[in-house]
C-alpha positions as CSV (number, residue, x, y, z in Angstrom):
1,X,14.5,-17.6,-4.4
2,X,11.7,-19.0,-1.9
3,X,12.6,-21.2,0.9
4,X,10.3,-24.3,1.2
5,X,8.9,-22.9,4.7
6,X,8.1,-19.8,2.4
7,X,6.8,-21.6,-0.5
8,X,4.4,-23.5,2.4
9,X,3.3,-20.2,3.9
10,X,2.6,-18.9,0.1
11,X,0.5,-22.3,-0.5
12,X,-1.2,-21.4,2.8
13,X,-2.0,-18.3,2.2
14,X,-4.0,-19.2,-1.1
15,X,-5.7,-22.2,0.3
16,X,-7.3,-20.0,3.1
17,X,-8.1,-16.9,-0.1
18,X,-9.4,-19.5,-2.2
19,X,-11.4,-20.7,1.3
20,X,-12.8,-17.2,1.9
21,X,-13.9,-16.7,-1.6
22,X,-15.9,-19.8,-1.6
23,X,-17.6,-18.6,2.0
24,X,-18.8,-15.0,0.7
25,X,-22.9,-15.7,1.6
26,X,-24.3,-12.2,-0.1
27,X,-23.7,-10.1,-2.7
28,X,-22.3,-7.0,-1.5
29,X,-22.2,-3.5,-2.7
30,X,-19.1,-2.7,-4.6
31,X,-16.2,-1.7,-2.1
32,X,-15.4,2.0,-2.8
33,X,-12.4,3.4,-4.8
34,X,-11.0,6.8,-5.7
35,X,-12.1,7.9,-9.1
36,X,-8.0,7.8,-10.4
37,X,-4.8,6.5,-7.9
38,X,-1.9,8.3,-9.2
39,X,0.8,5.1,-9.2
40,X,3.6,7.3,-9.1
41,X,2.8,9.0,-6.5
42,X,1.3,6.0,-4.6
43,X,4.6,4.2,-5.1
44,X,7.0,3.5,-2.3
45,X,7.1,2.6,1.3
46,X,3.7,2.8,3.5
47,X,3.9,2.0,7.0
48,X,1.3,-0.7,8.5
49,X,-1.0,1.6,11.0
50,X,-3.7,-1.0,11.5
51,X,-5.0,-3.9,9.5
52,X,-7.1,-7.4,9.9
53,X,-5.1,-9.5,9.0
54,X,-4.1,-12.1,7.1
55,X,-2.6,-15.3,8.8
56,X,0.7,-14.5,8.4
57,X,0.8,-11.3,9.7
58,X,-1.1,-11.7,13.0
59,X,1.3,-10.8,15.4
60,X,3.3,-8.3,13.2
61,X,5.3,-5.1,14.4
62,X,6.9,-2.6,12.5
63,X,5.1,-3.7,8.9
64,X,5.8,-2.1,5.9
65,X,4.6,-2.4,2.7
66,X,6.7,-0.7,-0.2
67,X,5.6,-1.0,-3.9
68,X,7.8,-0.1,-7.0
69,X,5.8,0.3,-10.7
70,X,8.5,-1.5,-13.4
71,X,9.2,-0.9,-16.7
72,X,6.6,-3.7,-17.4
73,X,4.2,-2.3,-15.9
74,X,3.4,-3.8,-12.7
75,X,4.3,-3.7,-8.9
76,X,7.0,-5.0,-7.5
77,X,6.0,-5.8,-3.5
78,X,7.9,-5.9,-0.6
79,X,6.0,-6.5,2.4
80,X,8.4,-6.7,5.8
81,X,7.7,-7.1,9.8
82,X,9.1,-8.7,12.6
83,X,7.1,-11.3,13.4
84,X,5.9,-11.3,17.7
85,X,8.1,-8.2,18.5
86,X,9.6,-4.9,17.7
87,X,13.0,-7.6,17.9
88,X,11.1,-10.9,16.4
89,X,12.1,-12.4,12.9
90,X,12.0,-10.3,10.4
91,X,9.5,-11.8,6.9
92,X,9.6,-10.9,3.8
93,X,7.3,-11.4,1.6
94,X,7.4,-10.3,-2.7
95,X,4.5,-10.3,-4.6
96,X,3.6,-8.8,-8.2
97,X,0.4,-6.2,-8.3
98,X,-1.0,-6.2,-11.8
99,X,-3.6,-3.3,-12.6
100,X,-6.6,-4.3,-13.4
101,X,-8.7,-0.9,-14.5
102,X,-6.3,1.3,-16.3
103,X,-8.8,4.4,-15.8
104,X,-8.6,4.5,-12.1
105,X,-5.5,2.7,-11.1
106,X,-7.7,1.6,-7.6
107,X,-8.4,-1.8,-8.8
108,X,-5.1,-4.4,-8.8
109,X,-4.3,-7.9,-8.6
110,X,-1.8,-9.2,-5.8
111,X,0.1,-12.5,-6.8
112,X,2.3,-14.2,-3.9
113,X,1.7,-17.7,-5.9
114,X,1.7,-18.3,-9.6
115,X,-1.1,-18.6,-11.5
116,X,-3.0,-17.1,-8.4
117,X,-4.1,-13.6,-8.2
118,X,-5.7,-12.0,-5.4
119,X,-8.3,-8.9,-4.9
120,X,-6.8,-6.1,-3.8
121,X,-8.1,-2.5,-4.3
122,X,-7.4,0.8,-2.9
123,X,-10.2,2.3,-1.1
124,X,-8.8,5.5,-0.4
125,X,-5.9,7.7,-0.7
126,X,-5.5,11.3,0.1
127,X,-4.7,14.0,-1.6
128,X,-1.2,14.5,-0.7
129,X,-0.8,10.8,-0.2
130,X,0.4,10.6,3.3
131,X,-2.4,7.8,4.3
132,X,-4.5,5.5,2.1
133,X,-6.7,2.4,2.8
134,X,-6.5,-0.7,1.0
135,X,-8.8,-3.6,1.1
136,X,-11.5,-6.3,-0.4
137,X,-14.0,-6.4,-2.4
138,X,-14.7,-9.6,0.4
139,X,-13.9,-7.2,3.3
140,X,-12.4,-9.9,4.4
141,X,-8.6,-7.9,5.0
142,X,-8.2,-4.5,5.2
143,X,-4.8,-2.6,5.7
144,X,-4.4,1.3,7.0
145,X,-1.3,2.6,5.9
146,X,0.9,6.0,6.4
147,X,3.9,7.2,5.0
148,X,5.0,7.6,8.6
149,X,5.1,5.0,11.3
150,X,2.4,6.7,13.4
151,X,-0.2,9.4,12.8
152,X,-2.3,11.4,15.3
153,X,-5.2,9.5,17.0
154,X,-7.9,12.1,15.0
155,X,-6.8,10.8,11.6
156,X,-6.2,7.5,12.6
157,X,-10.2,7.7,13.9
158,X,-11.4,8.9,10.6
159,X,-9.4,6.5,8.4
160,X,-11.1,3.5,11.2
161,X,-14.3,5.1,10.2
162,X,-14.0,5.2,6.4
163,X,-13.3,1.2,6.9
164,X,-16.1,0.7,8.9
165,X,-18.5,2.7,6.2
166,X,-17.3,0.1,3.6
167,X,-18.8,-2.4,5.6
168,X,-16.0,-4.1,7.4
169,X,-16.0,-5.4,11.0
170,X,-13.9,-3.6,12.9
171,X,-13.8,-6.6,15.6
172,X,-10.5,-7.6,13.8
173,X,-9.0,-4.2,13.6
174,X,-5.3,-4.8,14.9
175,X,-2.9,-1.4,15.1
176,X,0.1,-3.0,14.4
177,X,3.3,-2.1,16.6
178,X,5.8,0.7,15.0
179,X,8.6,2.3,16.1
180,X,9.7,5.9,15.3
């Protein structure tokens, strides 16, 4: 059950999506996805490297993002940090994923709010699926992620790269705090 702080922070958190949706000035060129995003595998907990992020998690440490595929066929979400410090409040946060194109499995739809749903697409995964990227088609928020809380500085640069190709500005680019 949501708290009313949480339920305020959800509102939020739609007002300012709905905001940046209205803002988008130029068509784009689609944001890249991998050709199929095996869910199985991709389920589980990935470990915030870097992201720009959203409001709420400005000033996150130790961020993880676990997903679990249901019975029904969509994700259950946990996202978790400590907000301001490796000993801060720890948020959680619960949304559904829905996929949207069966044939690839990149292309979902987050929802923290009901009716609401979100973009939210997976722009690259490896192939043992140890690191992925998932962002925007509004390159707007991006988030790195690892199946371990830190990886070395080489693939960390080539995972800041592929974000950068897609056309994101890497001005926001936060690594966010983990501990071993």
């Amino acid at each position: 059950m949501k708290t009313p702080k949480q339920s305020v922070l959800l509102a939020a958190l739609l007002v300012t999506l709905l905001s940046v949706w209205g803002c988008q000035s130029k068509p784009m060129e689609p944001i890249t996805t991998p050709n199929y995003v095996d869910l199985e595998r991709f389920m589980g907990d990935w470990y915030v490297i870097a992201h720009i992020p959203i409001f709420m998690e400005k000033n996150a440490y130790q961020a993880i993002e676990s997903y679990e595929l249901t019975e029904e066929g969509h994700i259950d979400t946990r996202f978790t940090f400590n907000q301001g410090g490796f000993d801060g409040e720890q948020k959680s946060y619960n949304p559904k994923a829905f996929v949207v194109d069966g044939t690839s499995n990149a292309v979902w739809k987050m929802q923290f709010v009901w009716p609401f749903k979100a973009d939210y697409r997976v722009v690259h995964v490896d192939e043992a699926y140890q690191h992925t990227i998932v962002g925007r088609e509004a390159r707007d928020y991006v988030w790195i992620m690892a199946r371990t809380p830190t990886i070395p500085q080489a693939e960390y640069d080539k995972l800041v790269q592929m974000v950068a190709a897609e056309g994101y500005d890497l001005a926001g680019l936060r690594k966010v705090p983990q501990r071993n």
